[in-house]
C-alpha positions in Angstrom: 92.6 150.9 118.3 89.7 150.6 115.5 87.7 147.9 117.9 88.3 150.3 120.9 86.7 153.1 118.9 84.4 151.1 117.9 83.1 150.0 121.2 83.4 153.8 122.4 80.8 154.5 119.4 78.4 151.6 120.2 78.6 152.2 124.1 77.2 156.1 123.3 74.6 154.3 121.5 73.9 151.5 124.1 73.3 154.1 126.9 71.6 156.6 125.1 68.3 158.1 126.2 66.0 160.4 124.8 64.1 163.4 126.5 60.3 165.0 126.6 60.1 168.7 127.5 56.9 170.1 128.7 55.6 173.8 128.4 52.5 175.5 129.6 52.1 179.0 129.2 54.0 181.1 126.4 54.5 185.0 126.7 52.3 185.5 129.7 54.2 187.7 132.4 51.1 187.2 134.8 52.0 183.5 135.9 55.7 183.3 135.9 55.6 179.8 136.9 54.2 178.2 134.1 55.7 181.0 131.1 57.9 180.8 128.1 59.1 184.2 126.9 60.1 183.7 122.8 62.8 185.1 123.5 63.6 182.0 125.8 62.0 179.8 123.3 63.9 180.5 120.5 67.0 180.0 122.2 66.2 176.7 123.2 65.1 175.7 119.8 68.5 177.1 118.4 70.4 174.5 121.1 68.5 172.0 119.6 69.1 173.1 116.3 72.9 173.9 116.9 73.5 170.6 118.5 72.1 168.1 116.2 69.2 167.1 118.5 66.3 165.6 116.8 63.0 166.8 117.7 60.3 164.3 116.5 56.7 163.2 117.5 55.8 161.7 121.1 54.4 158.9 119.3 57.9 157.8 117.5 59.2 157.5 121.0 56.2 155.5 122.0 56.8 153.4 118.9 60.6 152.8 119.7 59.6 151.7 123.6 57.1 148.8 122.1 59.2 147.6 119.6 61.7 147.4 122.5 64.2 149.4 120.1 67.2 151.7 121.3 66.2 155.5 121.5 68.5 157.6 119.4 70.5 159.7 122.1 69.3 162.9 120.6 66.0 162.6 120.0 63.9 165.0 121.9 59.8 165.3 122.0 58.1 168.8 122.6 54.7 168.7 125.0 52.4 171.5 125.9 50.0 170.9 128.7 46.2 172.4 129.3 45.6 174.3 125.6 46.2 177.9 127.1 45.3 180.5 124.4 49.2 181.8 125.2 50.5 179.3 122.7 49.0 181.2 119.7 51.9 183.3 120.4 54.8 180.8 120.2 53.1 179.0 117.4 54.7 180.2 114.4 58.2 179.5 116.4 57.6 175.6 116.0 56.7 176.3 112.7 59.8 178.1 111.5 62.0 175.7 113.4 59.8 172.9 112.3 58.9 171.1 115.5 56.3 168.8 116.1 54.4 169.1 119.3 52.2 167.1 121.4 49.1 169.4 122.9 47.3 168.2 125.7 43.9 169.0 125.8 42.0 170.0 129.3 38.3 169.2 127.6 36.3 171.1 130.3 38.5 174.4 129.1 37.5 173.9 125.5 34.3 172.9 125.9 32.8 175.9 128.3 34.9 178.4 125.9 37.3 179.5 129.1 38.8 182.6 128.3 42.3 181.8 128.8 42.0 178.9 126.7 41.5 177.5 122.9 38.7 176.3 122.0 37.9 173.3 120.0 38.2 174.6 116.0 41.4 176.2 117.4 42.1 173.1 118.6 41.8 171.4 115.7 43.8 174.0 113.5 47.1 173.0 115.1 47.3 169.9 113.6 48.0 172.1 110.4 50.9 173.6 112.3 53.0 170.4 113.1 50.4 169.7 116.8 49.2 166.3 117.6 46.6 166.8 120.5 45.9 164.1 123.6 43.8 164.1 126.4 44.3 166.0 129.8 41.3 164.9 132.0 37.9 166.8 131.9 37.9 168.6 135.0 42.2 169.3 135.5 41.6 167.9 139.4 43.9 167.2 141.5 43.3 163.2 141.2 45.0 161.8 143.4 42.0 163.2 145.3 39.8 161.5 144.1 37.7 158.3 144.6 37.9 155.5 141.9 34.8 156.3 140.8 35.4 159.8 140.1 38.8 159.6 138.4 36.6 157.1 136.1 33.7 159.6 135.6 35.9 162.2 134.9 38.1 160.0 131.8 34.7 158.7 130.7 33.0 162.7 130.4 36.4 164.1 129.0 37.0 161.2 126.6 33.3 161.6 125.4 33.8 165.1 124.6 37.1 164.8 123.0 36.1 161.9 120.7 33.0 163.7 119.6 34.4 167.3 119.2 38.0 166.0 118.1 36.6 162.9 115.7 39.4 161.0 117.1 40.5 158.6 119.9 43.3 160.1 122.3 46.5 158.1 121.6 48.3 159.6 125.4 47.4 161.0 128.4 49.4 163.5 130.6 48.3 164.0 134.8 47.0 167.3 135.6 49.5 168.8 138.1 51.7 166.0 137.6 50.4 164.5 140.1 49.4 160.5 140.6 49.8 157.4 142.6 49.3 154.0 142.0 45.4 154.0 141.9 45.7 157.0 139.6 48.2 155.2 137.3 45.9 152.2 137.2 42.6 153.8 136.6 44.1 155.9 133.7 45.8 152.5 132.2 41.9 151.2 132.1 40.9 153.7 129.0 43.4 152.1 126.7 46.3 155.0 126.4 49.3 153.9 124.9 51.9 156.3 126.7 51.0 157.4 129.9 53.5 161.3 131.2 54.3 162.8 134.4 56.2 165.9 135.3 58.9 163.7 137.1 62.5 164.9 136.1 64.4 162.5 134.1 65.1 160.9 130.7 63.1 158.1 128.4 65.6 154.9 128.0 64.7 151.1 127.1 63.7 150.2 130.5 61.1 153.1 130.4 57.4 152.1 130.9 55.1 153.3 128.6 52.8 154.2 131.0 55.5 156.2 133.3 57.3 158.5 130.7 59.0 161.2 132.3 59.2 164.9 131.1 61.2 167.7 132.2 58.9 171.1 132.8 60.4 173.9 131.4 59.6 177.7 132.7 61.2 181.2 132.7 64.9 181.3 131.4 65.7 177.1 131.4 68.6 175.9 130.0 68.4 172.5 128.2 72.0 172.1 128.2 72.0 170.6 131.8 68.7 169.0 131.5 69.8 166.3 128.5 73.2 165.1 130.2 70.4 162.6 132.4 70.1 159.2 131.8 67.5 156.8 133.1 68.3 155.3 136.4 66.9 151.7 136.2 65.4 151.7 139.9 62.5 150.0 141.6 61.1 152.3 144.6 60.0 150.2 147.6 59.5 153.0 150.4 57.8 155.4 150.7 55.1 154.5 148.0 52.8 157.0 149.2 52.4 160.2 151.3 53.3 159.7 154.9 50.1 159.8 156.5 52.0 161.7 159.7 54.1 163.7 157.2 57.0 162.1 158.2 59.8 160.8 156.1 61.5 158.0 158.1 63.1 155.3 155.4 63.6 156.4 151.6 64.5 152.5 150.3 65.0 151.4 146.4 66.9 148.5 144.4 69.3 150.3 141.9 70.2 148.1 138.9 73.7 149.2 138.8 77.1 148.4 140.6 77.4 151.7 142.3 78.4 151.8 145.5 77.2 155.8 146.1 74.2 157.4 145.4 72.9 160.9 145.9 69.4 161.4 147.6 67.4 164.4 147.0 64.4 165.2 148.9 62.6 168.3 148.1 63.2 171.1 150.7 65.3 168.8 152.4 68.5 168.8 150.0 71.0 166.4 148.8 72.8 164.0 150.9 75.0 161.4 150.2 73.7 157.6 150.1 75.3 154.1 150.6 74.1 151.2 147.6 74.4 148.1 149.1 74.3 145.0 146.3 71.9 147.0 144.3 70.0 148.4 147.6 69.4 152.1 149.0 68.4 151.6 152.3 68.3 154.8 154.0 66.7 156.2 157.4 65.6 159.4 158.8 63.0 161.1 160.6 62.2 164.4 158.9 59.1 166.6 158.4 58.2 167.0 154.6 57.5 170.7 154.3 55.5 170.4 151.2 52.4 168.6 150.2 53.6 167.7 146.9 57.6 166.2 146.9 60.0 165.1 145.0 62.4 162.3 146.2 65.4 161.9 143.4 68.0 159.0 143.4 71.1 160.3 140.9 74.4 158.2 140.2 76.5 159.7 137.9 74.1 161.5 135.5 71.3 158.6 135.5 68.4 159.5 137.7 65.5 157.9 138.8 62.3 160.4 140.7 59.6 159.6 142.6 56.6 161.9 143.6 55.0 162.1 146.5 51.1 163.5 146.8 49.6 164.5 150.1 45.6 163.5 149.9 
């Protein structure tokens, strides 16, 4: 019985996987999309409290992937994308609750003085308040958009600034949007990031890449409760890789390390639908429209997930 409960102990451990959550806007009622209400706020941080979660820098995450170490299961990291002004306002929250962030810093905003957003001294001032900022592009395009040599000017201007304003070198980077493909991913793995995030749902496990770290975007009411049951599925996606240039779907195809003989398939504005794993392989045809220019296609067995997202051009 002692071995047995033993093994149940280590195989929590084992499997465990840690989460990033990423805000935007905090107690703005004019883009319900991207808002927080501290009212909603607070009672996630009280769930995280209440439950024994963990909330510690992005970095220590980062550090626990390259010294290919377990993630604690309840370790969580807090991000906030763009530098809206808004946070001012939610500020003293992660202070009371004592929660370190991770602010990602859109250096066109700061530099021009945009209304909405904080400038560069503010910038600077959160470091006092628990903040560690990183990069967020200089322009906030949509890059998959973009031509090599743009995606490179723009990391070369918004670097520049940053360094010079900031007095220090940008540890991550996050995509505006979200949104990337491959030559996005490998022109923003030429300026020397050491963690690379998306907006993909999912969690951070040992087979995570560094430069692939999924975060969970959180807006209006969201419960985390739900959110942190998700594992990492360990899956390599083979088709589609990009946008259907007809904006077709026709094969959704992936190799699943696991034994499962059932997966789910999620496809966004398409639903869920029930897929066969054959030896490790989703193999799986249609013909469907996407409806969207930006989707979502989700593999989920059990509570591991894997997600992939597709960008129109």
């Amino acid at each position: 019985m002692r071995h047995f409960l033993l093994f149940c102990a280590l195989s929590v451990y084992l499997f465990a996987d840690a989460h990033i959550f990423l805000y935007h806007r905090f107690n703005d009622d004019r883009y319900p999309s991207t808002n927080t209400q501290n009212e909603t706020l607070r009672k996630q941080f009280q769930f995280l409290k209440d439950n024994n979660y963990t909330v510690v820098p992005l970095q220590a995450i980062v550090d626990k992937l390259n010294q290919n170490e377990t993630l604690p299961d309840k370790w969580v990291a807090l991000t906030i994308d763009d530098g809206y002004r808004s946070f001012l306002s939610a500020v003293d929250m992660f202070k009371e609750f004592g929660y370190p962030f991770t602010m990602f810093v859109y250096s066109q905003a700061a530099e021009k003085n945009y209304p909405d957003f904080l400038n560069w001294e503010e910038l600077k001032k959160l470091e006092s308040a628990g903040g560690t900022l990183s990069f967020h592009s200089y322009a906030h395009s949509r890059q998959t958009r973009l031509s090599k040599d743009e995606l490179r000017d723009d990391f070369k201007k918004g670097l520049e600034l940053y360094e010079k304003r900031l007095g220090s070198k940008s540890a991550f980077y996050s995509y505006p949007y979200g949104e990337f493909n491959d030559e996005v991913q490998s022109v923003a793995k030429e300026f020397g990031f050491s963690a690379i995030l998306n907006q993909n749902i999912g969690a951070v496990g040992d087979k995570s890449s560094p430069y692939d770290l999924n975060r969970f975007a959180l807006t209006g009411d969201t419960a985390l409760k739900p959110l942190l049951k998700y594992k990492v599925l360990d899956a390599q996606w083979l088709e589609p890789k990009t946008y259907p240039a007809n904006g077709n779907i026709t094969k959704v195809e992936a190799k699943l390390n696991s034994s499962a003989k059932k997966a789910q398939l999620y496809i966004t504005d398409l639903g869920w639908r029930d897929v066969e794993v054959k030896d490790g392989l989703v193999s799986y045809e249609m013909n469907e429209k996407l409806k969207k220019s930006r989707v979502r296609v989700i593999l989920q067995v059990g509570d591991k997930i894997s997600t992939k997202i597709l960008v129109k051009d």
